[in-house]
C-alpha positions as CSV (number, residue, x, y, z in Angstrom):
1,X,0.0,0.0,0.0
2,X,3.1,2.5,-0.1
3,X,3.7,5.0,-2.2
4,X,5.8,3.8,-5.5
5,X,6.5,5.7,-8.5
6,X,7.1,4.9,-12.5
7,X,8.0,5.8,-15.7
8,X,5.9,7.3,-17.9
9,X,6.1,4.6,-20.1
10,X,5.0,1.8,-17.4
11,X,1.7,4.0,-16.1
12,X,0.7,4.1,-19.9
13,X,1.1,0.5,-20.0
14,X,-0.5,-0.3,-16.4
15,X,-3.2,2.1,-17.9
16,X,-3.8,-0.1,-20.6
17,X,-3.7,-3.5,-18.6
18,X,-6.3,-1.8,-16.3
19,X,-8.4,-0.8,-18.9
20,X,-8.1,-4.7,-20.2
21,X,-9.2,-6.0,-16.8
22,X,-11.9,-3.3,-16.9
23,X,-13.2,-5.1,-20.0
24,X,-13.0,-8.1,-19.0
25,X,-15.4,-7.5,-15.5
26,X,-17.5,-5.5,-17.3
27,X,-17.8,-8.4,-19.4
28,X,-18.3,-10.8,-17.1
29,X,-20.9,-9.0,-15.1
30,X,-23.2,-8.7,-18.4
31,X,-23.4,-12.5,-18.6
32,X,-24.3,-12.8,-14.6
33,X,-27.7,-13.4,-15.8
34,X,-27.4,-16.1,-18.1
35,X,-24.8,-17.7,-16.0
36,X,-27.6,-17.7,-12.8
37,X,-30.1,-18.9,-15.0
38,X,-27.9,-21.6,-16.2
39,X,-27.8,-22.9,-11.8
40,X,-23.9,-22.6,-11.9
41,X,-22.4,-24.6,-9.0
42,X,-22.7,-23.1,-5.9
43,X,-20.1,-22.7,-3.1
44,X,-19.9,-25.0,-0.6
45,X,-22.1,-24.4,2.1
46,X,-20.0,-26.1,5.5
47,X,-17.2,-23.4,4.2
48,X,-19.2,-21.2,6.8
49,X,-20.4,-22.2,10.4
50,X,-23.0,-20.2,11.9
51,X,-23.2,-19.9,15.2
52,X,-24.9,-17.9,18.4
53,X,-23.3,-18.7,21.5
54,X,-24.9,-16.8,24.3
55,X,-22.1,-18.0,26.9
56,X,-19.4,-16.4,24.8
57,X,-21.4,-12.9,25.0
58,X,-21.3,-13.1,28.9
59,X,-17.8,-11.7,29.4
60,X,-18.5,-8.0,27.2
61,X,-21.7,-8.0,28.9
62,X,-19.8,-7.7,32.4
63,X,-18.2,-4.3,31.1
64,X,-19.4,-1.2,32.1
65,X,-22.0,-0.2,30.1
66,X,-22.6,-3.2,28.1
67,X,-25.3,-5.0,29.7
68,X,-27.5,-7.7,27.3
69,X,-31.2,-7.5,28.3
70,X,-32.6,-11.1,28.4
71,X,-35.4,-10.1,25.8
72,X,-32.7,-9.5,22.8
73,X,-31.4,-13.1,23.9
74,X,-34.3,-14.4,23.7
75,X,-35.5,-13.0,20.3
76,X,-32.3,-13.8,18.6
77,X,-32.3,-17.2,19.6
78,X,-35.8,-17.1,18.4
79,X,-34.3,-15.5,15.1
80,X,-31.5,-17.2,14.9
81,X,-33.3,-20.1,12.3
82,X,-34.4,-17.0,10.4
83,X,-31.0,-15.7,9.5
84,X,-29.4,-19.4,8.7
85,X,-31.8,-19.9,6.2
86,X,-31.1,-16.8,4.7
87,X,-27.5,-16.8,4.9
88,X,-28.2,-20.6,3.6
89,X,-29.8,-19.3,0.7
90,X,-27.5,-16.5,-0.4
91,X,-24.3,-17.3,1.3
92,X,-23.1,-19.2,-1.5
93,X,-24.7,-17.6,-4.7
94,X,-22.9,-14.6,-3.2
95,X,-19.1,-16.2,-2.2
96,X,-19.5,-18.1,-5.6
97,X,-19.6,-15.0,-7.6
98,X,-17.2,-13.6,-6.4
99,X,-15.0,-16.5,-7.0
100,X,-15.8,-16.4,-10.4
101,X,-15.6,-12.5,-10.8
102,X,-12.3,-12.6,-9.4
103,X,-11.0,-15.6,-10.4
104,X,-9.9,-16.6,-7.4
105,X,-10.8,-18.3,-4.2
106,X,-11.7,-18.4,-0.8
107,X,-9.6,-20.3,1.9
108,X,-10.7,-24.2,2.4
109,X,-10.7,-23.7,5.9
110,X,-13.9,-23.7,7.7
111,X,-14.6,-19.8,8.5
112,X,-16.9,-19.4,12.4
113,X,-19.6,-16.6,12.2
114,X,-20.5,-15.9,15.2
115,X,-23.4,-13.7,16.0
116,X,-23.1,-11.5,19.2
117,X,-25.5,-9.0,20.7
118,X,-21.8,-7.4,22.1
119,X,-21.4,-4.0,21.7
120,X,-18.9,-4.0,19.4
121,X,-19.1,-3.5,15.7
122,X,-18.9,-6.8,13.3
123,X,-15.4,-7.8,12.4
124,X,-13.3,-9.9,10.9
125,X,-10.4,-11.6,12.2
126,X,-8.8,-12.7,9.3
127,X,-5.5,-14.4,10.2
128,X,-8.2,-17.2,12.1
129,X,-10.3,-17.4,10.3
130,X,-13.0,-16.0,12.2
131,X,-15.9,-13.1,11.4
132,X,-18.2,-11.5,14.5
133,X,-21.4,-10.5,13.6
134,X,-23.4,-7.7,15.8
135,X,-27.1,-8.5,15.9
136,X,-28.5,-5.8,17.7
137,X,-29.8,-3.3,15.4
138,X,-31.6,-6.5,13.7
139,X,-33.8,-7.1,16.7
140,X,-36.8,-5.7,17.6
141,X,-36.3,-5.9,21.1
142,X,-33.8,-3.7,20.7
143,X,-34.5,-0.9,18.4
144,X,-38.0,0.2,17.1
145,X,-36.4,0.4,13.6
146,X,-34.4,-2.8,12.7
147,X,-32.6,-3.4,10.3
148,X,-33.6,-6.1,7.6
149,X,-31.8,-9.3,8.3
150,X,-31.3,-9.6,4.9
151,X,-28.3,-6.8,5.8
152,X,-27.2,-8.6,8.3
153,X,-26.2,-11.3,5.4
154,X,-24.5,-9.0,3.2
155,X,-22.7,-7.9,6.6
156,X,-21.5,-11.1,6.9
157,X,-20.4,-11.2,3.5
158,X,-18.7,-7.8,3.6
159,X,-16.8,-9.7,6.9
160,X,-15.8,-12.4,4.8
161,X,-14.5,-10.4,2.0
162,X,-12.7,-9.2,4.5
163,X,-10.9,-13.0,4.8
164,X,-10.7,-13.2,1.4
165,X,-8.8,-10.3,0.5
166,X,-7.0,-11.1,3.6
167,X,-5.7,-14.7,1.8
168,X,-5.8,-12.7,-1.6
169,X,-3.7,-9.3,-1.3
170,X,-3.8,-6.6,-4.0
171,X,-0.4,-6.0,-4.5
172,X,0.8,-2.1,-6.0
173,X,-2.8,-0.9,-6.1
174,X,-2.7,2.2,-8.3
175,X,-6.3,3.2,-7.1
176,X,-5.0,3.0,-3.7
177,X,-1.5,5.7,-4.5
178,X,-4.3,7.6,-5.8
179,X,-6.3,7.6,-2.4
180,X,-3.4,8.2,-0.1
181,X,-4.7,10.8,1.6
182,X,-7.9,9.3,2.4
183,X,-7.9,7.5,6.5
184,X,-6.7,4.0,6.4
185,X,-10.5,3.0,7.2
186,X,-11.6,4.0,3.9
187,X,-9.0,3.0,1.8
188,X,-9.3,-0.4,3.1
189,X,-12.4,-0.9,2.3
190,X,-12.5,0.5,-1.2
191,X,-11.4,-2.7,-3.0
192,X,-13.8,-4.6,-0.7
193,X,-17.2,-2.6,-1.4
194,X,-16.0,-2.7,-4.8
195,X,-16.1,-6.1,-4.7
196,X,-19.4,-6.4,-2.9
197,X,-21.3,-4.1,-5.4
198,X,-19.8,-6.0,-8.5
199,X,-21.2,-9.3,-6.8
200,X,-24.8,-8.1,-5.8
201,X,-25.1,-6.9,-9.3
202,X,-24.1,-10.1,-10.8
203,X,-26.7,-11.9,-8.8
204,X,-29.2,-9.1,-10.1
205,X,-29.9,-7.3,-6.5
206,X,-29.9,-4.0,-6.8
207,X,-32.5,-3.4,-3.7
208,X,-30.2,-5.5,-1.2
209,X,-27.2,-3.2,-2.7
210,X,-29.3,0.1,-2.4
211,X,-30.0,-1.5,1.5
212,X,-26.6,-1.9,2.2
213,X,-25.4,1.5,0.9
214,X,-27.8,3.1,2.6
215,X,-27.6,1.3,6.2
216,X,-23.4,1.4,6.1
217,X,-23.6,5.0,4.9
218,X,-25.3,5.8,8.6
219,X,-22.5,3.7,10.4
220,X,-20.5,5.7,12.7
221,X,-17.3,7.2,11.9
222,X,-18.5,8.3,7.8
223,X,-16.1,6.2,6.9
224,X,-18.1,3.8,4.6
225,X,-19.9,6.8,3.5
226,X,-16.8,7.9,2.3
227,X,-15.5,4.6,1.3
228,X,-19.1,4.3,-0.5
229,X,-19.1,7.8,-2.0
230,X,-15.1,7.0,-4.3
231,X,-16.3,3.3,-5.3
232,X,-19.8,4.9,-6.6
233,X,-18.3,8.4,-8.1
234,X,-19.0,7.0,-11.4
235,X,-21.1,4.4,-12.7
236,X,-18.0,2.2,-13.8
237,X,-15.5,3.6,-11.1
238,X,-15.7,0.1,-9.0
239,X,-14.8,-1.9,-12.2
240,X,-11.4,-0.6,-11.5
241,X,-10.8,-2.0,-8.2
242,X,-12.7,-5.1,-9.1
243,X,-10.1,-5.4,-12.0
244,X,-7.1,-4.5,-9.5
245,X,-8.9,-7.6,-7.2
246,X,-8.7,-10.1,-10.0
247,X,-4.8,-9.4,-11.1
């Protein structure tokens, strides 16, 4: 992610190798329909475990501030069923494209999602293999305007892009020189919403893309505002970190 500098002869040629990769996503994307409608393979479900674990949220409960009312335990546990089928039922379609935007894959390992009514935000934890999901805002019990759980699937999604650009680093990002100034939060999530957006309109989702824009853009911090606000500048500008993705 440092800075690096080249001839003028090089950027003209990177130009043009961009504007190849370009192309070729662009192209790809067109055919997302026919290649849905053709059932391609899906991902392998077991890649991701799901799980809630109420014991595990009992030691960030014991902090100051940070109680968990029974009622949100109760309804996620209650929930829980809800959001597995979901993530069941889109999980793969959307790991699978972008696999096959990218061209490559996501580590063999088994990744643990584990949903927690902590109050902390949802993260990855990429060296292990491990994503944490925060439930709260989907929950009733907690908030008279939840969230859709659908988001809370394309949160864990965005977590395990977060893995999979972990195992796959973009090496001399040119998009990123050009972003140096921008914090550290955005920048590295650029590639990643890049990614997400090119996926969800593979699959032909533009409302669960419009969702997620929308929700992250009220996150705090404005950073995937930001982040949100350079990927969507133009209609094509994510095609360019998509292509810097699939190098």
């Amino acid at each position: 992610m440092g800075i690096w500098s080249r001839s003028q002869n090089t950027s003209m040629l990177e130009s043009s190798l961009t504007l190849t990769s370009v192309s070729r996503i662009r192209a790809t994307l067109i055919s997302a329909v026919m290649l849905c409608g053709l059932g391609v393979a899906h991902a392998n479900p077991s890649l991701v475990k799901v799980e809630y674990l109420p014991r595990q949220d009992l030691l960030c409960a014991l902090l100051p501030g940070a109680s968990i009312k029974e009622e949100w335990k109760v309804e996620l546990l209650a929930r829980q069923a809800e959001f597995e089928t979901l993530w069941n039922a889109q999980g793969p379609r959307l790991m699978e494209a972008a696999e096959t935007i990218t061209g490559k894959r996501f580590p063999p390992e088994q990744i643990e999602a584990q949903l927690t009514l902590c109050n902390t935000p949802s993260e990855s934890f990429a060296a292990t293999g491990r994503v944490s999901i925060n439930m709260r805002y989907a929950l009733r019990s907690f908030t008279s305007t939840p969230v859709p759980m659908r988001y809370k699937v394309d949160t864990l999604f965005h977590e395990l892009l977060h893995v999979f650009l972990f195992k796959n680093p973009i090496q001399n990002s040119r998009l990123l020189e050009e972003n140096a100034s921008e914090p550290e939060r955005v920048r590295s999530h650029l590639h990643l919403l890049a990614l997400q957006k090119a996926v969800l309109l593979k699959l032909n989702e533009p409302d669960a893309l419009k969702d997620v824009i929308a929700i992250d853009s009220q996150l705090p911090g404005g950073y995937y505002k930001r982040a949100w606000a350079i990927v969507n500048a133009t209609d094509d500008a994510y095609l360019g970190y998509v292509a810097e993705a699939s190098r």
